[in-house]
BAFI-156149 format. One record per atom (N, C-alpha, C, O): y, x, z; atom name; residue number from 0. Coordinates in steps of 0.1 Angstrom, whole numbers. Layout:
<atoms>
py, px, pz, atome, num
Y, X, Z, CA, NUM
...
</atoms>
This chain:
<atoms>
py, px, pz, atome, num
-143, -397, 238, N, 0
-149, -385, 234, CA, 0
-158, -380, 245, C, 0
-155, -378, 257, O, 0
-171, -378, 238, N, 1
-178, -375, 253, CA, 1
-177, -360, 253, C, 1
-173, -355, 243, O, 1
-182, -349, 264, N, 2
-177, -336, 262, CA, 2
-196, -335, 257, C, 2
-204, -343, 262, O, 2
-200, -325, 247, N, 3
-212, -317, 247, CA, 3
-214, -308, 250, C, 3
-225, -306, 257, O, 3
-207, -299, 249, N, 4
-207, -282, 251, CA, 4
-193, -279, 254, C, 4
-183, -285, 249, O, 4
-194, -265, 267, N, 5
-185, -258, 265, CA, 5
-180, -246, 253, C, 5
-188, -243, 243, O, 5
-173, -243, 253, N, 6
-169, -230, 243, CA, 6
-162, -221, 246, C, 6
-160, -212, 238, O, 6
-153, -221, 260, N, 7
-150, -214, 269, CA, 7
-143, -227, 282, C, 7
-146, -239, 284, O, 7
-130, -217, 291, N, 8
-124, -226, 296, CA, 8
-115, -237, 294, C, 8
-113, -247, 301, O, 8
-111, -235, 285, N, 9
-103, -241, 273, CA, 9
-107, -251, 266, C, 9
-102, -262, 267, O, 9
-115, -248, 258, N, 10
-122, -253, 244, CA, 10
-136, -260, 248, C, 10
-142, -256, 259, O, 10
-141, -269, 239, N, 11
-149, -277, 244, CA, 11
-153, -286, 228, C, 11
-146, -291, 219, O, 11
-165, -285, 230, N, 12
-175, -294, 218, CA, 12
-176, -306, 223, C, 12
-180, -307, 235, O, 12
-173, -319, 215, N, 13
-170, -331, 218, CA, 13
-172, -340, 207, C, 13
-167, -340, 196, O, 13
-183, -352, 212, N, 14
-189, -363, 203, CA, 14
-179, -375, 202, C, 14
-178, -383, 211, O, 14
-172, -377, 193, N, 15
-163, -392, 190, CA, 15
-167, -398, 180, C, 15
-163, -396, 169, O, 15
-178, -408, 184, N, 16
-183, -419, 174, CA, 16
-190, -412, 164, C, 16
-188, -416, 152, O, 16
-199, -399, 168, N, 17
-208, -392, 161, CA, 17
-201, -378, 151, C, 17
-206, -370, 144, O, 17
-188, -382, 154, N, 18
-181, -372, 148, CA, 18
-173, -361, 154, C, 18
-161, -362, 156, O, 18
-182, -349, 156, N, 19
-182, -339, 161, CA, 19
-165, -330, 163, C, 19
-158, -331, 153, O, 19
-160, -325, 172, N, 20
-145, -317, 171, CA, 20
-145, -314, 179, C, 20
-151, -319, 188, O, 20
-138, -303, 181, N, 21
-131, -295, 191, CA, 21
-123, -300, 198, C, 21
-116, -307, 192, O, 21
-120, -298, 212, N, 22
-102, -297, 214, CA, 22
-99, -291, 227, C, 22
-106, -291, 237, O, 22
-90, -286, 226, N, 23
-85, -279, 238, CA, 23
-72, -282, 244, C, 23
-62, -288, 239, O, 23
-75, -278, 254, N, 24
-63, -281, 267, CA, 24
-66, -274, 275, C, 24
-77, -270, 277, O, 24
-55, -269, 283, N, 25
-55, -262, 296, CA, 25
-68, -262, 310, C, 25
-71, -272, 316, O, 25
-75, -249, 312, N, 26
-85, -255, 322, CA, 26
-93, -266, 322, C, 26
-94, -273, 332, O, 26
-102, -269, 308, N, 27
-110, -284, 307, CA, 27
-124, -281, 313, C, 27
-132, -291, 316, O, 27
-128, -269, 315, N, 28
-140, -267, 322, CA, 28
-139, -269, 336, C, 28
-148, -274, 343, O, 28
-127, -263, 340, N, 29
-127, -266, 355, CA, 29
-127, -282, 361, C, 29
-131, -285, 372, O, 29
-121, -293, 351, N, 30
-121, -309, 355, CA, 30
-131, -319, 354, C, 30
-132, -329, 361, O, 30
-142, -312, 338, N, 31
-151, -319, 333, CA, 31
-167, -312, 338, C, 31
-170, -303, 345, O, 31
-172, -317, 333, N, 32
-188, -314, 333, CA, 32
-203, -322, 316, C, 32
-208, -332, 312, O, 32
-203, -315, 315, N, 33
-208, -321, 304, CA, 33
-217, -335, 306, C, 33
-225, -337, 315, O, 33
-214, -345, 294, N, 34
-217, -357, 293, CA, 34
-204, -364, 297, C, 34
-206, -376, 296, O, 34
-192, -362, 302, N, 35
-179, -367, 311, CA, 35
-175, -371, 296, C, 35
-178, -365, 286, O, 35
-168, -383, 299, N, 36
-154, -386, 289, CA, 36
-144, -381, 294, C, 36
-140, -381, 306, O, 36
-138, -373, 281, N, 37
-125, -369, 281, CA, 37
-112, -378, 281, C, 37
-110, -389, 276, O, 37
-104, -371, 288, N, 38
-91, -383, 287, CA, 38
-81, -376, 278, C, 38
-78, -364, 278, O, 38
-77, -387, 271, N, 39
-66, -384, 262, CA, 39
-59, -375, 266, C, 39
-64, -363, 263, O, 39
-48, -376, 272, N, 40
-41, -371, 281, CA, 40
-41, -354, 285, C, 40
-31, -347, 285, O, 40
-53, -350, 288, N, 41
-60, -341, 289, CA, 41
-60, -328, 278, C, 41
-62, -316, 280, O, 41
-58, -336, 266, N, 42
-65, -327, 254, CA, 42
-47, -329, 247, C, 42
-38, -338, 246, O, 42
-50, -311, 245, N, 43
-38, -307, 235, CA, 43
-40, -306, 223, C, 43
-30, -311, 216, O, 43
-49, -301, 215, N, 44
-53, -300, 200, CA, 44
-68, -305, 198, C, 44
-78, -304, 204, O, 44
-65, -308, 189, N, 45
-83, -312, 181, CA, 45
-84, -306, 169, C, 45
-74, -304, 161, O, 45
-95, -301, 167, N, 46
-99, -300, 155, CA, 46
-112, -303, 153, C, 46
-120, -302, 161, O, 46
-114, -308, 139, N, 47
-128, -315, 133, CA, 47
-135, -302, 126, C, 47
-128, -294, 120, O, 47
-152, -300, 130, N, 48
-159, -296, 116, CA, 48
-165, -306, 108, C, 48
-175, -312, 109, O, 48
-155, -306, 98, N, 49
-159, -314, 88, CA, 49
-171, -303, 78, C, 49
-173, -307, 67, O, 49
-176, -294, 80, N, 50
-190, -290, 73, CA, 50
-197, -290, 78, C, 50
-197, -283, 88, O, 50
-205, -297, 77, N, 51
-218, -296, 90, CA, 51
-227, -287, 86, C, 51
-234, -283, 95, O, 51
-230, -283, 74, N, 52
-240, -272, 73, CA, 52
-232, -262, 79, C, 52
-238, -256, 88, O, 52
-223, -259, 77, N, 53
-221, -246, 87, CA, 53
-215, -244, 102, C, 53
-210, -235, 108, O, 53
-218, -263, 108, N, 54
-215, -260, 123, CA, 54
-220, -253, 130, C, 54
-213, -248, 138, O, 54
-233, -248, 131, N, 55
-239, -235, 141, CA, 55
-228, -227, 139, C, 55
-219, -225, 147, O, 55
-229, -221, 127, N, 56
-223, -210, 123, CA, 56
-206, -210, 130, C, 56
-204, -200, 138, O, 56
-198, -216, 129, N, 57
-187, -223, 134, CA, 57
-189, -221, 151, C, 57
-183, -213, 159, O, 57
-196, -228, 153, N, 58
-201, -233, 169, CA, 58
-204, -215, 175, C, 58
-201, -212, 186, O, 58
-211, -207, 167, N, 59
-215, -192, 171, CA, 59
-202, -183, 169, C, 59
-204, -175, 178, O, 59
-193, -181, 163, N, 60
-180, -178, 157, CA, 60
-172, -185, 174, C, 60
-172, -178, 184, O, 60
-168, -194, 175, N, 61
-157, -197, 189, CA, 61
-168, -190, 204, C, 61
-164, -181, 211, O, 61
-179, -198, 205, N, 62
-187, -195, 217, CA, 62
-186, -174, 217, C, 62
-181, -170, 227, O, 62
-189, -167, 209, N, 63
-187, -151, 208, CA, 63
-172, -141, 203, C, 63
-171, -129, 201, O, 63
-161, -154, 205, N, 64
-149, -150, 203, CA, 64
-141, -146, 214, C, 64
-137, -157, 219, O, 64
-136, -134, 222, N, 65
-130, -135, 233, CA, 65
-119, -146, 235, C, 65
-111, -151, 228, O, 65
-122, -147, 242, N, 66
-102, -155, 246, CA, 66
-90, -156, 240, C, 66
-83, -166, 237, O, 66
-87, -137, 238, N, 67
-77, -138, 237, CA, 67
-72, -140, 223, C, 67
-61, -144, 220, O, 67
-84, -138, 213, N, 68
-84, -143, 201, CA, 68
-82, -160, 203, C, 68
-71, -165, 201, O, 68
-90, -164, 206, N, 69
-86, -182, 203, CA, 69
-70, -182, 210, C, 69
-61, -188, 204, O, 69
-68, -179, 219, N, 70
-49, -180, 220, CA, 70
-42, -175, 211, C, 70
-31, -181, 208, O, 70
-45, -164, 205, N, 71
-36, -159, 194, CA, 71
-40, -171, 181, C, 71
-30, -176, 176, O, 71
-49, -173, 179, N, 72
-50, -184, 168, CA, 72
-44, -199, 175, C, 72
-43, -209, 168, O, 72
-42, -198, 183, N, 73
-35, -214, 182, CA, 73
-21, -210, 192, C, 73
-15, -217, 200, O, 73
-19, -197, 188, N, 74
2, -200, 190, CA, 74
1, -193, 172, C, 74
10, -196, 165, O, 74
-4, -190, 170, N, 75
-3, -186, 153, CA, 75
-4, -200, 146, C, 75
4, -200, 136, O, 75
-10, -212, 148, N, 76
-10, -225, 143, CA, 76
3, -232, 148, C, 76
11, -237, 141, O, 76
4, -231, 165, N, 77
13, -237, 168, CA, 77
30, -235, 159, C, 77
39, -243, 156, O, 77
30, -219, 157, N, 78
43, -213, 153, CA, 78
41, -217, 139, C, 78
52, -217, 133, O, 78
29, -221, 130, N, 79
32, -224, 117, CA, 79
35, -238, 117, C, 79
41, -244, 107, O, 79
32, -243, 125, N, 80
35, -260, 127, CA, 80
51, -265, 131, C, 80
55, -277, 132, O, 80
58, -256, 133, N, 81
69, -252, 140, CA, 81
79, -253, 125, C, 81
89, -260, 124, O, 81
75, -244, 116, N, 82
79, -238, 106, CA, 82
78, -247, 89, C, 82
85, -250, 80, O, 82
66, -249, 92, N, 83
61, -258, 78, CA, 83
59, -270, 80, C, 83
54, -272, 91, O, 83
60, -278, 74, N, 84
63, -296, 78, CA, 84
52, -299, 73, C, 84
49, -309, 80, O, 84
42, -295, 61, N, 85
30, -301, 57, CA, 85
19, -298, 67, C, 85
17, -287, 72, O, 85
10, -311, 71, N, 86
-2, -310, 79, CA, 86
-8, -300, 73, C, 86
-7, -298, 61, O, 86
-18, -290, 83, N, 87
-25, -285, 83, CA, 87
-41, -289, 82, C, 87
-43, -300, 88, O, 87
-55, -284, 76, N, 88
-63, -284, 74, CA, 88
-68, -289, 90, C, 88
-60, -287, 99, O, 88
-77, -293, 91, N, 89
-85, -299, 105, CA, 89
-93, -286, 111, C, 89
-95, -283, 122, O, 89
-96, -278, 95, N, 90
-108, -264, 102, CA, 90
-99, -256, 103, C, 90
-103, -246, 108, O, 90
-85, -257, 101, N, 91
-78, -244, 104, CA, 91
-84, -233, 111, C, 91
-89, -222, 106, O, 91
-82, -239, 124, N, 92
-84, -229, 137, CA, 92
-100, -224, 137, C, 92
-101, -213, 143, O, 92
-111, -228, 131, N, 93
-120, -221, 125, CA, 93
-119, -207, 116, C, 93
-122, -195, 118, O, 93
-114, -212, 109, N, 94
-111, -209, 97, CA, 94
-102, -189, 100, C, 94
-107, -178, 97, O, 94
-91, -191, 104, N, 95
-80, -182, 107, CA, 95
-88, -176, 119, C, 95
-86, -164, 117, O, 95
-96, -177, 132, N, 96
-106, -172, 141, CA, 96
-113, -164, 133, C, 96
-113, -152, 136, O, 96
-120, -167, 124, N, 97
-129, -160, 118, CA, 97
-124, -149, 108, C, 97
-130, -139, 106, O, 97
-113, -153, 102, N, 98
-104, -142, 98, CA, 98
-96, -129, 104, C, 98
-89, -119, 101, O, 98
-100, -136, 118, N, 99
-89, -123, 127, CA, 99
-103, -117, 131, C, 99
-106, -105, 131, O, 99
-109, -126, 133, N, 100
-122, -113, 137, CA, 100
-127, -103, 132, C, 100
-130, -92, 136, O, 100
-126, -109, 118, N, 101
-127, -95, 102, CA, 101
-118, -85, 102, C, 101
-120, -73, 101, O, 101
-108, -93, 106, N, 102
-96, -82, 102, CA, 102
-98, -74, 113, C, 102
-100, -63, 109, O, 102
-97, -75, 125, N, 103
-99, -64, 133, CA, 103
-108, -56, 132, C, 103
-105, -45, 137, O, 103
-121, -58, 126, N, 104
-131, -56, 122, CA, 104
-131, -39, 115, C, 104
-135, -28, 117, O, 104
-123, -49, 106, N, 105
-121, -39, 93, CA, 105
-111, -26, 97, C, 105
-110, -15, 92, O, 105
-101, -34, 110, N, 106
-90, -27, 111, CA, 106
-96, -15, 117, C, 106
-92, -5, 112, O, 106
-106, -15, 130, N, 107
-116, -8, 135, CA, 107
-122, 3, 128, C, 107
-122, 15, 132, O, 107
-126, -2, 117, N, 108
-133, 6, 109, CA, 108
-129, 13, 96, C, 108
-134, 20, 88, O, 108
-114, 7, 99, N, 109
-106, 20, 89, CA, 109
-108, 11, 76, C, 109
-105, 19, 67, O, 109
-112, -1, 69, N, 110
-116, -6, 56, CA, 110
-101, -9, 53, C, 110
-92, -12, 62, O, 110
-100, -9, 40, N, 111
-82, -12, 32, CA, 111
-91, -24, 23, C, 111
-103, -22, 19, O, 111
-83, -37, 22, N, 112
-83, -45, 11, CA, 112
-75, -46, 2, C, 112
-63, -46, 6, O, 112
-76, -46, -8, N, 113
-64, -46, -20, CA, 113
-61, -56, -25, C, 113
-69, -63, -32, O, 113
-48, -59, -23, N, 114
-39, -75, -27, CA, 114
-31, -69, -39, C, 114
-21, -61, -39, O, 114
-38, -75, -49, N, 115
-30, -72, -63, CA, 115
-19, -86, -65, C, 115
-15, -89, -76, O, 115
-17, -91, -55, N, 116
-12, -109, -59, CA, 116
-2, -105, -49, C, 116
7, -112, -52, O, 116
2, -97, -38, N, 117
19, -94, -28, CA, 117
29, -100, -33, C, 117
35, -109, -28, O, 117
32, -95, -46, N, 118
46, -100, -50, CA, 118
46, -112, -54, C, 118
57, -117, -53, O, 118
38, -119, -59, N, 119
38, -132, -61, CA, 119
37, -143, -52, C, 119
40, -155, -53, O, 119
30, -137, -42, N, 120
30, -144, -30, CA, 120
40, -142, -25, C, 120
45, -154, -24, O, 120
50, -133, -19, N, 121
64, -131, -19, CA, 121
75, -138, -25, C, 121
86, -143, -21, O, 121
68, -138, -36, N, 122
85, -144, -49, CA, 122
78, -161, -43, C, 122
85, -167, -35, O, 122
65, -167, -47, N, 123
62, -181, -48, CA, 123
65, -189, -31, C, 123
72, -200, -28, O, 123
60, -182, -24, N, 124
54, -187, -10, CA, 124
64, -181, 2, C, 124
61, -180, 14, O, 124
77, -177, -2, N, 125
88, -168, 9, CA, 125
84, -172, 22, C, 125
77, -164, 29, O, 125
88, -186, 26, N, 126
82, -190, 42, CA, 126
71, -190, 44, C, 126
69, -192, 56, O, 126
56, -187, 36, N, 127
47, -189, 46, CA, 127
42, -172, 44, C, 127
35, -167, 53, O, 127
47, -163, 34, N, 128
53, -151, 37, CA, 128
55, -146, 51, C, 128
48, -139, 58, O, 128
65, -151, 52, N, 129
74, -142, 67, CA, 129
60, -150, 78, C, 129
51, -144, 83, O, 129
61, -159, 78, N, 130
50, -166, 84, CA, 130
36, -159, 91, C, 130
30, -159, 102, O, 130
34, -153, 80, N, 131
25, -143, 80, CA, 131
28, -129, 85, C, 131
20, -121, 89, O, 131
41, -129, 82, N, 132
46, -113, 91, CA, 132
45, -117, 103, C, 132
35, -115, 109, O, 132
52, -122, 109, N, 133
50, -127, 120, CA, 133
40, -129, 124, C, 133
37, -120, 132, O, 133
30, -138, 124, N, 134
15, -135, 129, CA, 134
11, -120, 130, C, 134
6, -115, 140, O, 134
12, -114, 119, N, 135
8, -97, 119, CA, 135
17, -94, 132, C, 135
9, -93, 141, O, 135
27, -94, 135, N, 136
42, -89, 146, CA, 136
30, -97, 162, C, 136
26, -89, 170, O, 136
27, -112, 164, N, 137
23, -113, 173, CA, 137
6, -105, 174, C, 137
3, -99, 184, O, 137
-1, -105, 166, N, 138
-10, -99, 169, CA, 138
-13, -82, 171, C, 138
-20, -79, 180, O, 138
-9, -75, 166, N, 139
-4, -66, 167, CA, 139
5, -61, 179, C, 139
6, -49, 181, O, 139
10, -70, 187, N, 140
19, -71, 201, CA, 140
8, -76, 209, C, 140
6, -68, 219, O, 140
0, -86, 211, N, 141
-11, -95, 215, CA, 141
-23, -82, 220, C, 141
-27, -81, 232, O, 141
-26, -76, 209, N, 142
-41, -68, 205, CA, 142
-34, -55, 210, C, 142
-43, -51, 218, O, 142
-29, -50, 211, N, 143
-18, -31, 213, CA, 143
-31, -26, 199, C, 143
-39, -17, 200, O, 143
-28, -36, 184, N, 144
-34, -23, 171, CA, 144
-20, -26, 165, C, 144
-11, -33, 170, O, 144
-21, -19, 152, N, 145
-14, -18, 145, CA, 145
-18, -26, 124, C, 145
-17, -22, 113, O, 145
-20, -36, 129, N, 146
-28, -45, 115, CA, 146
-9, -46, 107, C, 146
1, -48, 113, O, 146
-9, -43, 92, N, 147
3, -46, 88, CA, 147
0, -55, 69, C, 147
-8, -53, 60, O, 147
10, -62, 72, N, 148
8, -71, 55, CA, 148
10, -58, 49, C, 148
17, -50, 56, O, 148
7, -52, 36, N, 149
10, -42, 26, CA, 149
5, -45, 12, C, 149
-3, -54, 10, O, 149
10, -37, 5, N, 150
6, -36, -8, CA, 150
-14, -36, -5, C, 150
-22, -37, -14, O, 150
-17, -36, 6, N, 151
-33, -31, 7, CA, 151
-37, -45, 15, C, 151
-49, -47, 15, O, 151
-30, -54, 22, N, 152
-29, -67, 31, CA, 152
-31, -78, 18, C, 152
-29, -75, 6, O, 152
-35, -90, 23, N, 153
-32, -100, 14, CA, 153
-30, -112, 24, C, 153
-35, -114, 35, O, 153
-20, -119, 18, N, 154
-26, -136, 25, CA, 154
-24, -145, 12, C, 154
-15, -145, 4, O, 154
-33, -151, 14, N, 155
-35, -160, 1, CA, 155
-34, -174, 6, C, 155
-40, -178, 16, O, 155
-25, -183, -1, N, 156
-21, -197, 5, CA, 156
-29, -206, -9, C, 156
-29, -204, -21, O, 156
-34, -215, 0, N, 157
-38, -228, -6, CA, 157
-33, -238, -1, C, 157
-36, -242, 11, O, 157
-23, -245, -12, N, 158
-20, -258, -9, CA, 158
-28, -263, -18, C, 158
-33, -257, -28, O, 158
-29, -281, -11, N, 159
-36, -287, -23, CA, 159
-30, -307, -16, C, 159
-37, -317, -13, O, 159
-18, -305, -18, N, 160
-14, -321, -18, CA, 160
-9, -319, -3, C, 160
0, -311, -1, O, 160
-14, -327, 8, N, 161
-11, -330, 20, CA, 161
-17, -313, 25, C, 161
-9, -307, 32, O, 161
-25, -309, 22, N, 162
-36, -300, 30, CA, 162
-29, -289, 26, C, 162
-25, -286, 14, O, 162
-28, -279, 39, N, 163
-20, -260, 38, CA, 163
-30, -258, 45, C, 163
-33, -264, 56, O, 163
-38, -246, 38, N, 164
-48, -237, 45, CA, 164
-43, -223, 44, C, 164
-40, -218, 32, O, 164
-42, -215, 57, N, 165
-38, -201, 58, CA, 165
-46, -195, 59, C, 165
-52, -197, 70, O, 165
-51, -183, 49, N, 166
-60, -174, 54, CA, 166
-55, -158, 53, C, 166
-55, -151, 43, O, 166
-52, -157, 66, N, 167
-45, -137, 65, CA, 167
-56, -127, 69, C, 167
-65, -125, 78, O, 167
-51, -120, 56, N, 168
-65, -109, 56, CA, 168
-50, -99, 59, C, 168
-38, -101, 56, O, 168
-56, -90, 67, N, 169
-47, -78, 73, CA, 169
-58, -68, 70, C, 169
-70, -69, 69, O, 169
-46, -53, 67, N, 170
-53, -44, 66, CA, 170
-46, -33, 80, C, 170
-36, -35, 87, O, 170
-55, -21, 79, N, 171
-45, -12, 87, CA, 171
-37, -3, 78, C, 171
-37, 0, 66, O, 171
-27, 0, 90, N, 172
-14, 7, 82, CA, 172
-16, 23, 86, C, 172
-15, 27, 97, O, 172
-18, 29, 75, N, 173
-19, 42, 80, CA, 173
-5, 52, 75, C, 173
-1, 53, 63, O, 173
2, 59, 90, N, 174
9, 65, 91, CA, 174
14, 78, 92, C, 174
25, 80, 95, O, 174
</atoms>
């Protein structure tokens, strides 16, 4: 994997046999320099974009994400990996980045979404449920806001065979 781009200290844009991915490990900016092969060894997670029409887009979304967002999304992957035994999607960590950015977004700006589907996601989906409380519990602890699942929150699960894609929309909780 040759390195292309940075994406912070962490994260890093990387060419493997034309096929573009992420991956991160501890301090990889401080070891590498762009054009360096990465060593195995080195790298903790990968992820692929598999869309290429929307890698800019993708690629502008991590490079304008603070920090502490991409840590919260990958102990949020780590702890669903922990929990659920089916592989996860490759864009995950795309994917759930760009959802926490909204959500704070929204949380900021006072916007409520309305999840008419709670209880069924409840009764069908229990563990990836609590799952999702818990992400709300670290972020929420992570960020010092207050984002909460509610009758006004949604998380909507798509399985489809091998592939679990999580996407939590949070709203704020007004008290």
């Amino acid at each position: 994997m040759i390195i292309e781009k940075f994406l912070n200290n962490n994260m890093l844009l990387v060419n493997d046999n034309h096929e573009e991915m992420i991956v991160m490990g501890k301090g990889l900016r401080f070891h590498y320099k762009v054009g360096d092969e990465i060593r195995d060894e080195d790298i903790e997670k990968t992820y692929v974009l598999q869309d290429s029409t929307n890698k800019n887009g993708y690629l502008q979304v991590l490079e304008n994400a603070p920090d502490i967002y991409l840590e919260i999304v990958h102990h949020i992957i780590e702890m669903a990996q922990l929990k659920i035994s089916s592989p996860f999607n490759k864009q995950i960590f795309v994917t759930l980045l760009d959802h926490l950015l909204y959500a704070v977004e929204r949380y900021e700006k006072g916007i409520v979404l309305q999840n008419r589907m709670l209880w069924e996601i409840q009764k069908f989906y229990p563990n990836e449920f609590m799952l999702g409380l818990q992400a709300v519990d670290y972020i929420n602890e992570t960020l010092h806001i207050q984002l909460e699942i509610t009758d006004h929150g949604i998380v909507i699960i798509k399985i489809n065979a091998k592939i679990i894609r999580r996407f939590f929309h949070f709203s704020p909780s007004y008290l």
